[in-house]
N, CA, C and O atoms as a Maestro MAE file, in Angstrom:
{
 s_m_m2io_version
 :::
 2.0.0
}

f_m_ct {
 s_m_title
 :::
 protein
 m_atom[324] {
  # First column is atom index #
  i_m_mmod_type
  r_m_x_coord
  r_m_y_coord
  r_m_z_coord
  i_m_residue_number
  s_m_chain_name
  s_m_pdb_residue_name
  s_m_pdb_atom_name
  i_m_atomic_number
  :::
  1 25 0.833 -1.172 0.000 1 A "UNK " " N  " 7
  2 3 0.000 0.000 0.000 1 A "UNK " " CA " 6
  3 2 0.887 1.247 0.000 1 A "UNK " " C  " 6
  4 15 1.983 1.067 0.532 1 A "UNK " " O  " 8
  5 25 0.595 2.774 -0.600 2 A "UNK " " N  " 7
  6 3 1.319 3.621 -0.688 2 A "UNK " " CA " 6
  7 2 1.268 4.166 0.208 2 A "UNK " " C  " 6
  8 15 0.375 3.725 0.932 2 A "UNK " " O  " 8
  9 25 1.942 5.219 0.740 3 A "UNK " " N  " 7
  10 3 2.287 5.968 2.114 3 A "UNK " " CA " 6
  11 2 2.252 6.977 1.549 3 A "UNK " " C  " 6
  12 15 3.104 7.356 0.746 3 A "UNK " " O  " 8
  13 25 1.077 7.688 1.939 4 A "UNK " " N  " 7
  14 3 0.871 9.420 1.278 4 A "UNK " " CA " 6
  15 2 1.019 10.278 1.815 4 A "UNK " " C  " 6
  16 15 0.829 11.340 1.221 4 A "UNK " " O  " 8
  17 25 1.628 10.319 3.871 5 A "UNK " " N  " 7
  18 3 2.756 10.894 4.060 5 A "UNK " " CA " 6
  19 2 3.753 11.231 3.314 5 A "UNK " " C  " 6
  20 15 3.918 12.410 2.998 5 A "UNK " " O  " 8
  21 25 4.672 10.146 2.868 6 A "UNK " " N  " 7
  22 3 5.435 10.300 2.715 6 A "UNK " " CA " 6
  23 2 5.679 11.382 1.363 6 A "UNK " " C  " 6
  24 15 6.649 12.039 0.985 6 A "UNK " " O  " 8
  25 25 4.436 11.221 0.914 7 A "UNK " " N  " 7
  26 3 4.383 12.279 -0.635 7 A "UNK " " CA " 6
  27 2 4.470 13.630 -0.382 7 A "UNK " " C  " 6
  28 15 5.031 14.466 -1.090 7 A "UNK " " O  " 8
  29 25 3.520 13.923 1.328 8 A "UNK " " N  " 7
  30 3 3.967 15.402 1.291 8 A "UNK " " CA " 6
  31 2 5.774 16.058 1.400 8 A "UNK " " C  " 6
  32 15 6.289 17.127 1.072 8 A "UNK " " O  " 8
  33 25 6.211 15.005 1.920 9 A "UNK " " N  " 7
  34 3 7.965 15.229 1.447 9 A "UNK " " CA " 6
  35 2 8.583 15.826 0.530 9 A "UNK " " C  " 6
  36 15 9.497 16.649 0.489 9 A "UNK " " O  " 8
  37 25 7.631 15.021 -0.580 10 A "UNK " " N  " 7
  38 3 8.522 15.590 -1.711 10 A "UNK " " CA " 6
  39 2 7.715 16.188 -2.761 10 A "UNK " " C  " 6
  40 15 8.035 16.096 -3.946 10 A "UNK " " O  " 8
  41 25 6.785 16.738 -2.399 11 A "UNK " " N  " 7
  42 3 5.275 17.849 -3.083 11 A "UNK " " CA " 6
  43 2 5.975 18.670 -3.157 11 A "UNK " " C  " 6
  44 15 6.723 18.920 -2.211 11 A "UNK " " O  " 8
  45 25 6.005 19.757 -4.873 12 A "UNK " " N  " 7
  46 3 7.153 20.957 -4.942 12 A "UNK " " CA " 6
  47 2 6.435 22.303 -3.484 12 A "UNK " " C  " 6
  48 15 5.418 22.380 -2.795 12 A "UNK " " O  " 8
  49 25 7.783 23.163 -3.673 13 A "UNK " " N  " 7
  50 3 7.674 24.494 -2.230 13 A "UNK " " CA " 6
  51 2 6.146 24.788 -2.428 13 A "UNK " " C  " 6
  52 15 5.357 24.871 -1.486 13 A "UNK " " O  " 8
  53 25 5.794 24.943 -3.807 14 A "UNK " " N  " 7
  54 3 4.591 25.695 -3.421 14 A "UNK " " CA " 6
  55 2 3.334 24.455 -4.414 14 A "UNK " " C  " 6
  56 15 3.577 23.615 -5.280 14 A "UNK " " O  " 8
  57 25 1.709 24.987 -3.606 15 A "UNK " " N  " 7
  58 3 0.936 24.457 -4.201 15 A "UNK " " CA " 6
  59 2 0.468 25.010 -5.519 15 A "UNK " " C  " 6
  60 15 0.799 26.107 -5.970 15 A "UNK " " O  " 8
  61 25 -0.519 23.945 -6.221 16 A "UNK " " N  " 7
  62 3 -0.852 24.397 -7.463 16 A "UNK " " CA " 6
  63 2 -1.420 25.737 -7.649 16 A "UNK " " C  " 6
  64 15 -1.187 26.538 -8.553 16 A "UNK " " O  " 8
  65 25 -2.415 25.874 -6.372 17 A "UNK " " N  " 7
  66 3 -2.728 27.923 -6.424 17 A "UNK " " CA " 6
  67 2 -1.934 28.847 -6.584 17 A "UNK " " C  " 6
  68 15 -2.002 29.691 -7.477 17 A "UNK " " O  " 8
  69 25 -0.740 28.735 -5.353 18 A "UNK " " N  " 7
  70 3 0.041 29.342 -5.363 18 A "UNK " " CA " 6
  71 2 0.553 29.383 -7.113 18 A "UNK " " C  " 6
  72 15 0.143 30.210 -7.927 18 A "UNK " " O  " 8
  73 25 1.409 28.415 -7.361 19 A "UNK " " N  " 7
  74 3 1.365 28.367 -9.258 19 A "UNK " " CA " 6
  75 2 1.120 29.248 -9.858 19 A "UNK " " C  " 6
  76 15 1.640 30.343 -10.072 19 A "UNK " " O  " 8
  77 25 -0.067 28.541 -10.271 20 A "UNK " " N  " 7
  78 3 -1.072 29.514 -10.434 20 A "UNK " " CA " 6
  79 2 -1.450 31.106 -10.149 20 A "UNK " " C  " 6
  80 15 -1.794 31.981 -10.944 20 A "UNK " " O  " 8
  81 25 -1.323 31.133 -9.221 21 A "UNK " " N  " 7
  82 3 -1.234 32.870 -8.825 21 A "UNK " " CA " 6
  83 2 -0.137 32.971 -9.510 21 A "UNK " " C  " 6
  84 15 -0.265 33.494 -10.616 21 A "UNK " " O  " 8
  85 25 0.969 32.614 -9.182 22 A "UNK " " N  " 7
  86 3 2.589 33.553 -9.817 22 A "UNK " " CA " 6
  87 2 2.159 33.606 -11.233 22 A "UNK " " C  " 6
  88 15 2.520 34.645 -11.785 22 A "UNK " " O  " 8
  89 25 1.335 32.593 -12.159 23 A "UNK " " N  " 7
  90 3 1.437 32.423 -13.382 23 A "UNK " " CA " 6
  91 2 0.387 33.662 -13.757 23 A "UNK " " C  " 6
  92 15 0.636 34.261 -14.803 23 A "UNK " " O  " 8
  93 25 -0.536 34.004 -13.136 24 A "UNK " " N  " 7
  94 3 -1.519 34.882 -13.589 24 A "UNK " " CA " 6
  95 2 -0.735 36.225 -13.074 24 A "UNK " " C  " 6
  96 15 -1.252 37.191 -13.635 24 A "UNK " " O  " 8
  97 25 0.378 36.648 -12.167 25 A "UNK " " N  " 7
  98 3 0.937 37.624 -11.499 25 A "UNK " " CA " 6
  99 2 1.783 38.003 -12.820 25 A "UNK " " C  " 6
  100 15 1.922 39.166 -13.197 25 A "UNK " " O  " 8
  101 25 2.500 36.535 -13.682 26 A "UNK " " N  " 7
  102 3 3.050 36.903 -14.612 26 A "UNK " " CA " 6
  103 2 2.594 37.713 -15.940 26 A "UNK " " C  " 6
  104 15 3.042 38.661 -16.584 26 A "UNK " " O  " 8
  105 25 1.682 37.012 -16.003 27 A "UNK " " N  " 7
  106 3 0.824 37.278 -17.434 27 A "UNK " " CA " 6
  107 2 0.062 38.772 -17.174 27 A "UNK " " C  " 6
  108 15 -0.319 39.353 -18.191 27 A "UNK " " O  " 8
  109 25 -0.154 39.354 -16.004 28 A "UNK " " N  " 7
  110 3 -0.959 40.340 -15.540 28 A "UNK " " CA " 6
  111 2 0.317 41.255 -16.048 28 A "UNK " " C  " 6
  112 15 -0.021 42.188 -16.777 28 A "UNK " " O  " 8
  113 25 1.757 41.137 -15.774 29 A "UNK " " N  " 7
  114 3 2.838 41.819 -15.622 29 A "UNK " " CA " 6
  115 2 3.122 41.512 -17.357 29 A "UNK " " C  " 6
  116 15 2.300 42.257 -17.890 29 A "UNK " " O  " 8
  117 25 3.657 40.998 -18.145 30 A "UNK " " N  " 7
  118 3 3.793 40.661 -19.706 30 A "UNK " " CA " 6
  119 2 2.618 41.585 -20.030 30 A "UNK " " C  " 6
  120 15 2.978 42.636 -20.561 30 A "UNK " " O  " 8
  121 25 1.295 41.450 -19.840 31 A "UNK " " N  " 7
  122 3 0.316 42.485 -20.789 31 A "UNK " " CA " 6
  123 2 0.518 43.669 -19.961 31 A "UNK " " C  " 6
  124 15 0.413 44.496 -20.867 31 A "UNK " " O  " 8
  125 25 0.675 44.186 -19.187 32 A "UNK " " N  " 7
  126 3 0.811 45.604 -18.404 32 A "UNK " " CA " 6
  127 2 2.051 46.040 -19.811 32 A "UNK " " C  " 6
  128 15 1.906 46.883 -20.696 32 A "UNK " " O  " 8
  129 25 3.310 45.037 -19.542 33 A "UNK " " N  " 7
  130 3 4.331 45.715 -20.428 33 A "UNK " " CA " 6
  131 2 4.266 45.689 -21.819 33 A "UNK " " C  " 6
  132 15 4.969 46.387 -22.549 33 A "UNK " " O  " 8
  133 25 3.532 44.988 -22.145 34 A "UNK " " N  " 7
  134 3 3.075 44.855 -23.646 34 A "UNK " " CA " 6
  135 2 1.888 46.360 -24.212 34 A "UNK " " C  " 6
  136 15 1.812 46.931 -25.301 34 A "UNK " " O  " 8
  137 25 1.208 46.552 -23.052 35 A "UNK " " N  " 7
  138 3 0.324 47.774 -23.471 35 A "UNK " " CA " 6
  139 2 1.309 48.950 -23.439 35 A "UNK " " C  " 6
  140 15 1.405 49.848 -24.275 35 A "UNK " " O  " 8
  141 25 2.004 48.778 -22.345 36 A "UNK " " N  " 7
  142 3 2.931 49.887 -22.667 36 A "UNK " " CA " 6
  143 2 3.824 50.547 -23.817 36 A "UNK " " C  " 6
  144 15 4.213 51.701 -23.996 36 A "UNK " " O  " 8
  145 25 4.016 49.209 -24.611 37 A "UNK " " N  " 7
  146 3 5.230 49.408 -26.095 37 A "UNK " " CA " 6
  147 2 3.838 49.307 -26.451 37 A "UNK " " C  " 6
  148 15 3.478 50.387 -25.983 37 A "UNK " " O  " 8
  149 25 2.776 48.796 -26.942 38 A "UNK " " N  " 7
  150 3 1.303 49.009 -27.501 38 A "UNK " " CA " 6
  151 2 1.708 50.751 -28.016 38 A "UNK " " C  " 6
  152 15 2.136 51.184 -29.086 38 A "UNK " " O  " 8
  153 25 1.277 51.577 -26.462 39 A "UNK " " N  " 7
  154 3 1.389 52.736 -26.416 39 A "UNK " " CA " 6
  155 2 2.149 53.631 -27.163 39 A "UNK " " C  " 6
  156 15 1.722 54.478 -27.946 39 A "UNK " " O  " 8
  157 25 3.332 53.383 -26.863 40 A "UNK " " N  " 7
  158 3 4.803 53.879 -27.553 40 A "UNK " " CA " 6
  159 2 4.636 53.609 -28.666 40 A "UNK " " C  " 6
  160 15 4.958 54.552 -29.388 40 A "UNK " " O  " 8
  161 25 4.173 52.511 -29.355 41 A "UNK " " N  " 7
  162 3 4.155 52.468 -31.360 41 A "UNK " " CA " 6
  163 2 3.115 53.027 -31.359 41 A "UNK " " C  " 6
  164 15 3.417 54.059 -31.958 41 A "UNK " " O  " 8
  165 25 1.992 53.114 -31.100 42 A "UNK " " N  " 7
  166 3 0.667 54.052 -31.226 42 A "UNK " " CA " 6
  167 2 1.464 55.444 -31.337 42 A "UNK " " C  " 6
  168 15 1.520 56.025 -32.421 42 A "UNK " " O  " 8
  169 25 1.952 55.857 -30.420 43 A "UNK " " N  " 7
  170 3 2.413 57.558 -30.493 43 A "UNK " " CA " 6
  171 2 3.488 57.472 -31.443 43 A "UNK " " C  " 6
  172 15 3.635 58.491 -32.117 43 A "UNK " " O  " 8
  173 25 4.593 56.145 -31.764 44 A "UNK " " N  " 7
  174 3 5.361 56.578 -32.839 44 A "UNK " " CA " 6
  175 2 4.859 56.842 -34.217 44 A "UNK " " C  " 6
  176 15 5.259 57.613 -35.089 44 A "UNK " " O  " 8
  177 25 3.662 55.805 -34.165 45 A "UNK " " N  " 7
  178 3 3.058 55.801 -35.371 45 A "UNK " " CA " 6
  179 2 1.906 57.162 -35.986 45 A "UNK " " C  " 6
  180 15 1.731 57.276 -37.199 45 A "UNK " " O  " 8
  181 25 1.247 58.046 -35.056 46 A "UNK " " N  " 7
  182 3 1.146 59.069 -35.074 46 A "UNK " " CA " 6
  183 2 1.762 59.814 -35.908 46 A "UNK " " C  " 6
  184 15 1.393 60.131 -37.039 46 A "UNK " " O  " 8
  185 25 3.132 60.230 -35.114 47 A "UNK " " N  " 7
  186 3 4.327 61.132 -35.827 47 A "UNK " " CA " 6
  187 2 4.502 60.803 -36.681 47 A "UNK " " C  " 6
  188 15 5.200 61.591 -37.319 47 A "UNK " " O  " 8
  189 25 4.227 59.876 -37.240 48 A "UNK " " N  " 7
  190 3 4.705 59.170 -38.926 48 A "UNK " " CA " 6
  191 2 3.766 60.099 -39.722 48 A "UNK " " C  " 6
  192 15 4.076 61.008 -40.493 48 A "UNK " " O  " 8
  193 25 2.473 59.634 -39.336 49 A "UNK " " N  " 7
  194 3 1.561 60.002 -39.738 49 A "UNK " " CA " 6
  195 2 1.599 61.702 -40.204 49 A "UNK " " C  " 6
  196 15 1.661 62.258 -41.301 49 A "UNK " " O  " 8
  197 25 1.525 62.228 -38.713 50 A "UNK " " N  " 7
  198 3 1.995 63.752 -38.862 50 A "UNK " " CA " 6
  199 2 3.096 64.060 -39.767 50 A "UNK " " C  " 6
  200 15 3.120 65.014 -40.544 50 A "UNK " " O  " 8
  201 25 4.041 63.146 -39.603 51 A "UNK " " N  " 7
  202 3 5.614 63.823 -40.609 51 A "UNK " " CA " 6
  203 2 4.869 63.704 -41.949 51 A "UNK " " C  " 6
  204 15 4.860 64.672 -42.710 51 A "UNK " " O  " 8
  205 25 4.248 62.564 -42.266 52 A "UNK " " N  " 7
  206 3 3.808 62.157 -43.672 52 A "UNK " " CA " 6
  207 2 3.189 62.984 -44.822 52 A "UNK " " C  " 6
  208 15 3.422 63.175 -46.015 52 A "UNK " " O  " 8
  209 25 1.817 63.591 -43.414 53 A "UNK " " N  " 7
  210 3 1.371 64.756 -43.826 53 A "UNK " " CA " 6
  211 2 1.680 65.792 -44.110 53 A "UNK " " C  " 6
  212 15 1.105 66.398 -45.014 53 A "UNK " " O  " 8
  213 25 2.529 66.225 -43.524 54 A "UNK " " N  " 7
  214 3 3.649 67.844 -43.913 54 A "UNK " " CA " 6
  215 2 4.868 67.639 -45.004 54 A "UNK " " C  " 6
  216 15 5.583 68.601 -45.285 54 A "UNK " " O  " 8
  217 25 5.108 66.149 -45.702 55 A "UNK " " N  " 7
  218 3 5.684 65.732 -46.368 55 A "UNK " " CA " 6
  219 2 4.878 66.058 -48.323 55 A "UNK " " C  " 6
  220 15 5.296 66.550 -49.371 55 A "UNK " " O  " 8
  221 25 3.396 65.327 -47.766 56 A "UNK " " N  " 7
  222 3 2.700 65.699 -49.138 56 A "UNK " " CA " 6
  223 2 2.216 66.758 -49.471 56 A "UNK " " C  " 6
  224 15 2.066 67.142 -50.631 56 A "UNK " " O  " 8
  225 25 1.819 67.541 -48.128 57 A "UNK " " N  " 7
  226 3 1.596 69.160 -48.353 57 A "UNK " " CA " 6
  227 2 2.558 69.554 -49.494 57 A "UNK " " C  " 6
  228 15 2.368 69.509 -50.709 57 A "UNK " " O  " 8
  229 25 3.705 69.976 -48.750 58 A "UNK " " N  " 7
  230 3 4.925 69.962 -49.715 58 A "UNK " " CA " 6
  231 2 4.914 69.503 -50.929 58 A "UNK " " C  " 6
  232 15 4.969 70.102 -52.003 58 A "UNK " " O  " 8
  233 25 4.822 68.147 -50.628 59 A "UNK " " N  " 7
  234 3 5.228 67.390 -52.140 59 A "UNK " " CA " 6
  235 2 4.180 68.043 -53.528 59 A "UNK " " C  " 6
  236 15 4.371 68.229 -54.730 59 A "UNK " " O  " 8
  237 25 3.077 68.236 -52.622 60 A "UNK " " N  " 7
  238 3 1.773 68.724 -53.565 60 A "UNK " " CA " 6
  239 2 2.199 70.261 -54.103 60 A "UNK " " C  " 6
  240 15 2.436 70.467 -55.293 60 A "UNK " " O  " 8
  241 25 2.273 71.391 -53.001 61 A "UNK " " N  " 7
  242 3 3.121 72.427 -53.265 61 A "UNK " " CA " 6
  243 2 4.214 72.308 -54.147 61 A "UNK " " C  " 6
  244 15 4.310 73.203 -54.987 61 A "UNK " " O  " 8
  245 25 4.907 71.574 -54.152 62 A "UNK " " N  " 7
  246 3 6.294 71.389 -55.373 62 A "UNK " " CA " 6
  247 2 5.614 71.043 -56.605 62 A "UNK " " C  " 6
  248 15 6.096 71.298 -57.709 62 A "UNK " " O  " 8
  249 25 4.804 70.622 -56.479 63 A "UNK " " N  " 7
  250 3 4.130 69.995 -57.880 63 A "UNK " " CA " 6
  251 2 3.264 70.936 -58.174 63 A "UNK " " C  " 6
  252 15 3.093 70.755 -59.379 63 A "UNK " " O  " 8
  253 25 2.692 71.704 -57.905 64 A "UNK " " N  " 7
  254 3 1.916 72.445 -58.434 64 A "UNK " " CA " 6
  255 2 2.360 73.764 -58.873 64 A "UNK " " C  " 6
  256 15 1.757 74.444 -59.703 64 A "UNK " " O  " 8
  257 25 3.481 74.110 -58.259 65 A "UNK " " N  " 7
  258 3 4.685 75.053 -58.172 65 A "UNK " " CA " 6
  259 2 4.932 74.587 -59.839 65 A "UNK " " C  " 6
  260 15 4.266 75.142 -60.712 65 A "UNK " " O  " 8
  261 25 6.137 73.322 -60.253 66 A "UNK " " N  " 7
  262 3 5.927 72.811 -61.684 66 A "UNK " " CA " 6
  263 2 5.176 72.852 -62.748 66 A "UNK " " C  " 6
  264 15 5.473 73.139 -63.907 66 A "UNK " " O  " 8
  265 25 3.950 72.474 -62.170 67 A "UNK " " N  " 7
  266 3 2.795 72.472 -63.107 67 A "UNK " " CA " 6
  267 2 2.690 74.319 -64.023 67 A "UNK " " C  " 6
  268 15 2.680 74.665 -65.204 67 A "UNK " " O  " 8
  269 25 2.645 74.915 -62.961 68 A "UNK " " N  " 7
  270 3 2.428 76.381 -63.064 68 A "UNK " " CA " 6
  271 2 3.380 76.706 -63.874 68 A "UNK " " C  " 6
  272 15 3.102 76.856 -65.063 68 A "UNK " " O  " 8
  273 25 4.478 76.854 -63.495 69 A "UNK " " N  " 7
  274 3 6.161 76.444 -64.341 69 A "UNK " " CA " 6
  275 2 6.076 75.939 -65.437 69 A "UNK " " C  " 6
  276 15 6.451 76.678 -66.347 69 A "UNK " " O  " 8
  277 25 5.830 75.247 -65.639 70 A "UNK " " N  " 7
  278 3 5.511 74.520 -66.966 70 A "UNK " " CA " 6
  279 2 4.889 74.867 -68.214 70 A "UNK " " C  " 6
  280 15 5.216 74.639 -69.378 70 A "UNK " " O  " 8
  281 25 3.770 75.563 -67.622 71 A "UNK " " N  " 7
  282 3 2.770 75.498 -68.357 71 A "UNK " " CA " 6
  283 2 3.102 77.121 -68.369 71 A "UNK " " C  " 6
  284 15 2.609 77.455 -69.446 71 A "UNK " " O  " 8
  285 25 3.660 78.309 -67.778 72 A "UNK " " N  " 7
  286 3 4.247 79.259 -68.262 72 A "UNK " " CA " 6
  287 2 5.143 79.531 -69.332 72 A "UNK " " C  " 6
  288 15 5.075 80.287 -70.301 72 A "UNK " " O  " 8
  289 25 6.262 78.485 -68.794 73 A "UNK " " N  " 7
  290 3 7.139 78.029 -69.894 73 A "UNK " " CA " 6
  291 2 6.859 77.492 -71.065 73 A "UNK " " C  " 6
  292 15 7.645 77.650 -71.998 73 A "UNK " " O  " 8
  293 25 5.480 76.637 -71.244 74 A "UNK " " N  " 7
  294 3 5.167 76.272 -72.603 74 A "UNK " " CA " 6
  295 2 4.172 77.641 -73.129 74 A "UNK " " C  " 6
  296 15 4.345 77.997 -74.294 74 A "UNK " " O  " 8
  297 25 3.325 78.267 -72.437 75 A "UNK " " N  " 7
  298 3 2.470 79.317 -73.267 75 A "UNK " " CA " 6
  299 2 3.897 80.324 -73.730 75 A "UNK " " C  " 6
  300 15 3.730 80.838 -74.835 75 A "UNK " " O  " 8
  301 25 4.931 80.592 -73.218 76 A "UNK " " N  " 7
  302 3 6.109 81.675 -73.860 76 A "UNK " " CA " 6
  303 2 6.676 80.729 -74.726 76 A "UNK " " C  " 6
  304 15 7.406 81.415 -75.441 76 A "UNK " " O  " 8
  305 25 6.784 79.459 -75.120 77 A "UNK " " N  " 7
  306 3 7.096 79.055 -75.905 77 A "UNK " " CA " 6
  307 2 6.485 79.265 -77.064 77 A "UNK " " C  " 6
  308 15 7.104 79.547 -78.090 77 A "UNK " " O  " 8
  309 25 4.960 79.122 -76.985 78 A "UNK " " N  " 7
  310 3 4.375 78.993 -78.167 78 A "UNK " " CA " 6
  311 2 3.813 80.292 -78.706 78 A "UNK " " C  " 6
  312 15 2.994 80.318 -79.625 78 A "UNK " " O  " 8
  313 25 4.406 81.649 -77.941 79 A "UNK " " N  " 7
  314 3 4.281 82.509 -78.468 79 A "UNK " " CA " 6
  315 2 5.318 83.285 -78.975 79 A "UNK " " C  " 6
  316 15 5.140 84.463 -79.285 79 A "UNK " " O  " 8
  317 25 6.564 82.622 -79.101 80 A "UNK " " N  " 7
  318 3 7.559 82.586 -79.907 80 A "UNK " " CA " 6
  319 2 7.589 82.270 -81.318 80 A "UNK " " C  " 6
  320 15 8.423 82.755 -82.083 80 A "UNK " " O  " 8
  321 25 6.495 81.291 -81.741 81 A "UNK " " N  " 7
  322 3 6.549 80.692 -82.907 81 A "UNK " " CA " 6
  323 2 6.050 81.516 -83.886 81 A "UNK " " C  " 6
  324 15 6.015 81.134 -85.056 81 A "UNK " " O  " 8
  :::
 }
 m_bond[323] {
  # First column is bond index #
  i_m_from
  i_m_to
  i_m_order
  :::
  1 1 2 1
  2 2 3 1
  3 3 4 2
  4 3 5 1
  5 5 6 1
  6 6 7 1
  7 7 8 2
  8 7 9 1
  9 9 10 1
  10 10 11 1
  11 11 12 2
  12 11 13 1
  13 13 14 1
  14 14 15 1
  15 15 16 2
  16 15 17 1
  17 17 18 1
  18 18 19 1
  19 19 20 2
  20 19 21 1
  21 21 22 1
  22 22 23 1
  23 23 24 2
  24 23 25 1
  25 25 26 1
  26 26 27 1
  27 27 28 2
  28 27 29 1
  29 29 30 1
  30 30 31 1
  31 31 32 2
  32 31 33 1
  33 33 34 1
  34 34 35 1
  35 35 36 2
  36 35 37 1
  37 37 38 1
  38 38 39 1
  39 39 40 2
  40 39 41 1
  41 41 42 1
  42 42 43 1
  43 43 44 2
  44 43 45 1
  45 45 46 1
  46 46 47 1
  47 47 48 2
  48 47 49 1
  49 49 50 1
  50 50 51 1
  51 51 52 2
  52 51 53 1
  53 53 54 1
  54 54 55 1
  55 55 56 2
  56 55 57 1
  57 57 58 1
  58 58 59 1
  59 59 60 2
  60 59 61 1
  61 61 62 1
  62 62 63 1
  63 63 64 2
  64 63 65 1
  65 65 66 1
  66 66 67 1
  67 67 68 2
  68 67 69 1
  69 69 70 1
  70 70 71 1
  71 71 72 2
  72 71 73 1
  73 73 74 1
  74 74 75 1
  75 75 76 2
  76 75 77 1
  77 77 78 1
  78 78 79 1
  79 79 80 2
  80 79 81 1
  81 81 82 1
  82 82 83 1
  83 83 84 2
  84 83 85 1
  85 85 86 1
  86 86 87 1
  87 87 88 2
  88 87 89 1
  89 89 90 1
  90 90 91 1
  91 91 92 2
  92 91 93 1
  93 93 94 1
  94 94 95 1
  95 95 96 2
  96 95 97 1
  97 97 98 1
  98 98 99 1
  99 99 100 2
  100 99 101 1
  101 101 102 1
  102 102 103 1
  103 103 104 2
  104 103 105 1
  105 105 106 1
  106 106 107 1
  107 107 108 2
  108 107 109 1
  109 109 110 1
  110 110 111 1
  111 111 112 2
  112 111 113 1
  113 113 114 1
  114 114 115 1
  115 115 116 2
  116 115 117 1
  117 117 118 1
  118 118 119 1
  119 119 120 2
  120 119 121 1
  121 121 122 1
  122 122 123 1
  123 123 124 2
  124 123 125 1
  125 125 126 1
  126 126 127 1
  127 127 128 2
  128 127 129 1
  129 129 130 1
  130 130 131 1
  131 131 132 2
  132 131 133 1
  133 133 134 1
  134 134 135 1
  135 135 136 2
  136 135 137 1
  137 137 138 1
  138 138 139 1
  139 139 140 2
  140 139 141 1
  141 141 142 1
  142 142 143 1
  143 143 144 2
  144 143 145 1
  145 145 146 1
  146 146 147 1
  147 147 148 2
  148 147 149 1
  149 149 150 1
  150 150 151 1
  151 151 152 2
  152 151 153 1
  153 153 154 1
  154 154 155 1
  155 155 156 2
  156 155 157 1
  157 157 158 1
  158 158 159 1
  159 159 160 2
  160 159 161 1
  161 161 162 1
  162 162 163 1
  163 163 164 2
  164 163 165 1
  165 165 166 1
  166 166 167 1
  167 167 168 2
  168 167 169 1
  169 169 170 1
  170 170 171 1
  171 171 172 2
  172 171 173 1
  173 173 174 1
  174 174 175 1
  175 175 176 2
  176 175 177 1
  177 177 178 1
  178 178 179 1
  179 179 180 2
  180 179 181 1
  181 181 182 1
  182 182 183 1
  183 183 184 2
  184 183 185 1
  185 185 186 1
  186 186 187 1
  187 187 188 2
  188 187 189 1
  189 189 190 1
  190 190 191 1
  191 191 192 2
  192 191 193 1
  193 193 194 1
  194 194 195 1
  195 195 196 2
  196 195 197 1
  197 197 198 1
  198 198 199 1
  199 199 200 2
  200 199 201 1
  201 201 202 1
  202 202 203 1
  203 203 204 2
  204 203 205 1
  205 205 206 1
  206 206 207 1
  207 207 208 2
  208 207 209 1
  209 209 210 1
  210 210 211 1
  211 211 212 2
  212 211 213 1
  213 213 214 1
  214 214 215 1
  215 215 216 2
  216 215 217 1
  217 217 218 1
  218 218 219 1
  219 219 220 2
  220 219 221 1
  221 221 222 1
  222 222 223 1
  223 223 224 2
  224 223 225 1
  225 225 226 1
  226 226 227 1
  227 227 228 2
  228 227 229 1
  229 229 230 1
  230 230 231 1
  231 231 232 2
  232 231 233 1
  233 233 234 1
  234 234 235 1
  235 235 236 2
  236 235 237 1
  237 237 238 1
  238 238 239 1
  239 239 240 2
  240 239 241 1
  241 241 242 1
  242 242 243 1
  243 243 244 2
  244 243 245 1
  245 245 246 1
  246 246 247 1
  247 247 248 2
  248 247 249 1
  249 249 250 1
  250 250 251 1
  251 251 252 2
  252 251 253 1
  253 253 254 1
  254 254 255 1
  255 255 256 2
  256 255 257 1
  257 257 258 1
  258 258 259 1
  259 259 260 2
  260 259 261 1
  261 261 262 1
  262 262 263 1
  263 263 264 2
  264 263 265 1
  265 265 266 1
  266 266 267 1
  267 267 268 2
  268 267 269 1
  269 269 270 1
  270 270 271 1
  271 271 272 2
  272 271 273 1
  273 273 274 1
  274 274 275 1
  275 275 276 2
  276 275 277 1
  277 277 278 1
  278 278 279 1
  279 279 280 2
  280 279 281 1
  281 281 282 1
  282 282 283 1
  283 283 284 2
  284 283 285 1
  285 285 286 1
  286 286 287 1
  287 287 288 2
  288 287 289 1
  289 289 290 1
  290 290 291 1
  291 291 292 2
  292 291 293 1
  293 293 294 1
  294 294 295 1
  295 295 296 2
  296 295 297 1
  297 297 298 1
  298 298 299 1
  299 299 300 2
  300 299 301 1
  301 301 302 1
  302 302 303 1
  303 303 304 2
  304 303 305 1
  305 305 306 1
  306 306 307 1
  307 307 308 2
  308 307 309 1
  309 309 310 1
  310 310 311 1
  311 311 312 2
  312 311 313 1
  313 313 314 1
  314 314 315 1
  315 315 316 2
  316 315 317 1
  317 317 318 1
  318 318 319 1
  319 319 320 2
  320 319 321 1
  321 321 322 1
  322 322 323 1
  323 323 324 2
  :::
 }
}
C-alpha cells in the first residue's frame, strides 16, 4: 500500500494555487508591459503620420509650383513661334 505521508515530502515548495497565482501575477505583468510598447508604437506611429502629412503638403506644393512652371514656360514658348 502507498504511504501518502510520505508524498507530502517531496510535493514541490509551493501548491498548485500558489502556481497559479505567480502564473496569472506573470501574465498580468507581460500584458501591463506589452500595453505599454502598444502605447509607444501608437504615439510613434502618429508622428509618422503627422511627418507624412507635412511631407505631401509639400510634395503637392512642389508639384503644383511645376505644373504652373511649366505650363508658363510652354504658353512663352508657343508665343515665340
Amino acid at each position: 500500500m502507498h504511504d501518502h505521508a510520505s508524498d507530502r515530502l517531496i510535493e514541490p515548495f509551493f501548491s498548485r494555487e500558489e502556481l497559479l497565482e505567480q502564473r496569472c501575477d506573470l501574465l498580468e505583468s507581460e500584458l501591463a508591459e506589452l500595453g505599454d510598447e502598444l502605447q509607444a508604437s501608437r504615439e510613434k506611429i502618429s508622428t509618422l503620420v503627422v511627418m507624412w502629412s507635412g511631407v505631401t503638403a509639400k510634395l503637392r506644393a512642389a508639384e503644383a509650383k511645376l505644373i504652373k512652371m511649366s505650363s508658363l514656360n510652354h504658353h512663352d514658348q508657343s508665343g515665340l513661334g
